[in-house]
C-alpha positions as CSV (number, residue, x, y, z in Angstrom):
1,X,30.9,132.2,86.2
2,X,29.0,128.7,86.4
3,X,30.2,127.6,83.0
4,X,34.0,128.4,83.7
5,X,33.5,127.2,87.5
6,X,32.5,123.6,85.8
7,X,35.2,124.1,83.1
8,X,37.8,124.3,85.9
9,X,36.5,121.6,87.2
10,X,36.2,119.3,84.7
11,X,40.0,120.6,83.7
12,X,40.5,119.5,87.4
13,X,39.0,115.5,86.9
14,X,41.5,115.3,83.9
15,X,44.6,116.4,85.9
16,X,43.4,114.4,89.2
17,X,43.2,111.0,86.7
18,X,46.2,111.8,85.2
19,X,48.6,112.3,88.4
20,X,45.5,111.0,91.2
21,X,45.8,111.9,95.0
22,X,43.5,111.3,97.4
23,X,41.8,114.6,98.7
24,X,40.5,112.7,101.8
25,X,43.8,111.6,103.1
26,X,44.8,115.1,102.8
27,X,42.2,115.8,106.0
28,X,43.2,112.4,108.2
29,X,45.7,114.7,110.0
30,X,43.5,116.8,111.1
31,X,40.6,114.1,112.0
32,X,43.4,112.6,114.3
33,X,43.5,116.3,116.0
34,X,39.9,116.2,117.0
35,X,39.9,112.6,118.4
36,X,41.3,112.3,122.1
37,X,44.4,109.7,122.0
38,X,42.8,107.3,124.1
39,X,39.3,105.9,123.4
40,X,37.4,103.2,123.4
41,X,35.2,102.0,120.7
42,X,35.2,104.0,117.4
43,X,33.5,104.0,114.5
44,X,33.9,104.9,110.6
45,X,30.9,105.2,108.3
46,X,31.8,105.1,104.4
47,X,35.2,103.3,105.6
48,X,36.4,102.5,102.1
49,X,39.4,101.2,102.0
50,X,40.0,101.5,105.5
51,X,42.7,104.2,105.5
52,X,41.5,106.5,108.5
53,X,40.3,103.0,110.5
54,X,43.8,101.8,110.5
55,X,45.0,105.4,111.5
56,X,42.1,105.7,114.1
57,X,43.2,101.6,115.4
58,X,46.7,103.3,116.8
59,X,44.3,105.4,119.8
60,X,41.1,103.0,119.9
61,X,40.4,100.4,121.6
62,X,38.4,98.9,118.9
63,X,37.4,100.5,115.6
64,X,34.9,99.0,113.2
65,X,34.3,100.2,109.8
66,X,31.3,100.2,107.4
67,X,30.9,100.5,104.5
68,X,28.0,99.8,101.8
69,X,30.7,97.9,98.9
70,X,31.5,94.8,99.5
71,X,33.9,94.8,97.4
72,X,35.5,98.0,99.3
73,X,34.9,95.9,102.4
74,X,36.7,93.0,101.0
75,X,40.1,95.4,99.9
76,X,40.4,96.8,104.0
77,X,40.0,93.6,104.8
78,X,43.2,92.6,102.2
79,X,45.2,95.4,103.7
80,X,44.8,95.2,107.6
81,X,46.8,93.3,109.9
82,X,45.0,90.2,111.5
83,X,46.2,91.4,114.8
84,X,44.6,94.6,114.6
85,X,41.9,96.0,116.7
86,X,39.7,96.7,113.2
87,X,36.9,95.1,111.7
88,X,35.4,96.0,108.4
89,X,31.6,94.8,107.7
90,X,29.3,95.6,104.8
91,X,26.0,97.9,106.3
92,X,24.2,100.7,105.1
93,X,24.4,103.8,107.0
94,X,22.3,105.1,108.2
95,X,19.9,102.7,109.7
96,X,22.2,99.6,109.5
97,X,24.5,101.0,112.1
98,X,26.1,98.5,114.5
99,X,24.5,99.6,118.2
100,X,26.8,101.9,119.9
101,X,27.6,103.1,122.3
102,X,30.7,105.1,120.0
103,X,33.6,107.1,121.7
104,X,34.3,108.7,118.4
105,X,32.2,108.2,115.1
106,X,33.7,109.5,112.2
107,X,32.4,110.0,108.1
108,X,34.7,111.2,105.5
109,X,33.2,111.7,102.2
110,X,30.3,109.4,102.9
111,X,27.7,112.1,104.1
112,X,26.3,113.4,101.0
113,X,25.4,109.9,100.0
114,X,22.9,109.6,102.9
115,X,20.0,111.3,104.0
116,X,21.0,114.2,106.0
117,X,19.3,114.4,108.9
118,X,18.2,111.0,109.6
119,X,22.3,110.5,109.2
120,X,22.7,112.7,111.6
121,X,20.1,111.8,114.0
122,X,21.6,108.1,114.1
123,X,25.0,109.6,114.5
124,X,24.0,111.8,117.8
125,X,21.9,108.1,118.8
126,X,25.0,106.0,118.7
127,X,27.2,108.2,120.2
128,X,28.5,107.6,123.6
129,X,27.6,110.7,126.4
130,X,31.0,112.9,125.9
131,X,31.7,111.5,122.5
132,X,33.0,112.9,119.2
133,X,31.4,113.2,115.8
134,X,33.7,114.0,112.9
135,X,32.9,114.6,109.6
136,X,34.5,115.8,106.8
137,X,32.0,116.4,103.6
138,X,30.7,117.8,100.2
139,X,29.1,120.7,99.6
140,X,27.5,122.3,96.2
141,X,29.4,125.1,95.0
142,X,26.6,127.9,94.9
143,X,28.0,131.3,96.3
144,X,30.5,133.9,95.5
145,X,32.7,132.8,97.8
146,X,32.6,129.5,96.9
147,X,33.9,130.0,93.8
148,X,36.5,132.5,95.1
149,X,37.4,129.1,97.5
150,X,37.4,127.3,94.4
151,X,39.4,129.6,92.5
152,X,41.8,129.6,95.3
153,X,42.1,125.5,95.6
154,X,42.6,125.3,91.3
155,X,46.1,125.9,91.9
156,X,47.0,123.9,95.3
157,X,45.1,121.0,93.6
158,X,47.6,120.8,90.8
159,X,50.4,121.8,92.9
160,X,49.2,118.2,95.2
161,X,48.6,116.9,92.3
162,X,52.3,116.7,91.4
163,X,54.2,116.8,94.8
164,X,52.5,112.9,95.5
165,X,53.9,111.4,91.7
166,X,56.9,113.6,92.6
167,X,59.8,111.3,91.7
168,X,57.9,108.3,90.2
169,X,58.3,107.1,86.7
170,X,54.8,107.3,86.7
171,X,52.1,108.6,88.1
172,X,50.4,106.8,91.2
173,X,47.9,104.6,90.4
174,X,44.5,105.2,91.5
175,X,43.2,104.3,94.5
176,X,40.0,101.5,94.6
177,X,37.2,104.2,95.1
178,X,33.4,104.3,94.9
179,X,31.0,105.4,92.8
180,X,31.2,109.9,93.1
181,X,28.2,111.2,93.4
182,X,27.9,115.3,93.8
183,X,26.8,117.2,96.6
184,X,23.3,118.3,96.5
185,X,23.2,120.7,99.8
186,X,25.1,124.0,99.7
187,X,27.0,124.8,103.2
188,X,24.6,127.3,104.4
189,X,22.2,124.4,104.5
190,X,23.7,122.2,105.5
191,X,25.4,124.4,108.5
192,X,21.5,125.4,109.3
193,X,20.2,121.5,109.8
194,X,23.3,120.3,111.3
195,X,23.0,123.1,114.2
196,X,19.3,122.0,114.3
197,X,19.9,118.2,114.8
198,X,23.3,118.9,116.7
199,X,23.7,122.1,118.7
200,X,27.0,123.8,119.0
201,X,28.3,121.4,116.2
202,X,31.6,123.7,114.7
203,X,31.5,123.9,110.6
204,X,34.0,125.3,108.3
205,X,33.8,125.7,104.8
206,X,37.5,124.2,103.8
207,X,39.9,123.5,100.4
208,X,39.5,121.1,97.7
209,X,35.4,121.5,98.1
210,X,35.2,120.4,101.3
211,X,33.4,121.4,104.7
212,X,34.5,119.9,108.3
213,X,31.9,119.3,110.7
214,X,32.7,118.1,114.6
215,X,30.3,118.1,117.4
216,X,30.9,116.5,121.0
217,X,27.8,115.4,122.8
218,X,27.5,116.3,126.5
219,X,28.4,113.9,129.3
């Protein structure tokens, strides 16, 4: 099963290069669900390009974004309006968090590059009291019903896949991305530390191998 799971995959990476989508994006919807529509300061760790940060500027205040590339740093800089409530600076989460106090904190993507705990420790630290914490991350594909999720996603990845290029003479290009790096915790463990570190945080195993975790501190 583990040699046709990464055969599938790897099947996957040649179809996503060849008509590319963004499986982040695909959760911004929902991100924009958890977060009230009036806050005050947010902020977005592993902002990239800044997609969600301009999405997050229409019901903020202020949002800043971080990001550890400067060269991603410099492109959401490129493509946001000066007159927006965004800033974009070059940190390295977790320790080199700009001091809080943060309505909403969000990380899409970003958390498997960090260590775990101290991530989230920082997170619950810079969060104002009533806050949100919003993250949408990798796990490693280990279980059964992983692959059964997996199995399940093949199809709506290719059926994505072709709906965004529907219509072009070809294929959208790329988006400027970082550096992948795999997921090294499975979602039982990660589900166990992150109810350690944040009580009553709400996880979901979700499609296109992802997990969505949101926890709201107490005011």
């Amino acid at each position: 099963m583990h040699v046709l799971a990464r055969r599938l995959l790897d099947a996957l990476h040649r179809f996503n290069s060849a008509h590319p989508w963004d499986h982040n994006a695909h959760y911004h919807r929902w991100i924009l669900r958890q977060v009230p529509r009036h806050v005050e300061h947010v902020l977005d760790v592993g902002s990239g390009a800044g997609d969600l940060a301009r999405l997050l500027a229409a019901r903020a205040t202020s949002v800043r974004g971080i990001d550890s590339s400067p060269a991603m740093v410099a492109r959401a800089r490129e493509l946001t309006a000066q007159d927006a409530p965004v800033t974009f600076t070059v940190a390295d989460a977790p320790t080199g968090i700009p001091p809080g106090p943060y309505s909403v904190i969000t990380c899409v993507a970003a958390l498997h590059h960090l260590p775990f705990t101290d991530a989230l420790t920082h997170f619950r630290r810079h969060l104002a009291p009533g806050g949100t914490l919003v993250v949408v991350g990798l796990f490693r594909t280990h279980s059964p019903g992983d692959y059964v999720l997996a199995t399940l996603a093949a199809p709506l990845n290719l059926a994505m896949g072709l709906l965004e290029n529907r219509g072009r003479a070809a294929p959208r290009p790329p988006a400027m991305r970082a550096p992948v790096k795999p997921a090294t915790m499975t979602f039982p463990d990660i589900a166990r530390e992150a109810r350690r570190v944040l009580p009553g945080a709400r996880l979901r195993r979700r499609l296109f191998w992802r997990y969505t975790l949101v926890w709201r501190r107490d005011g």
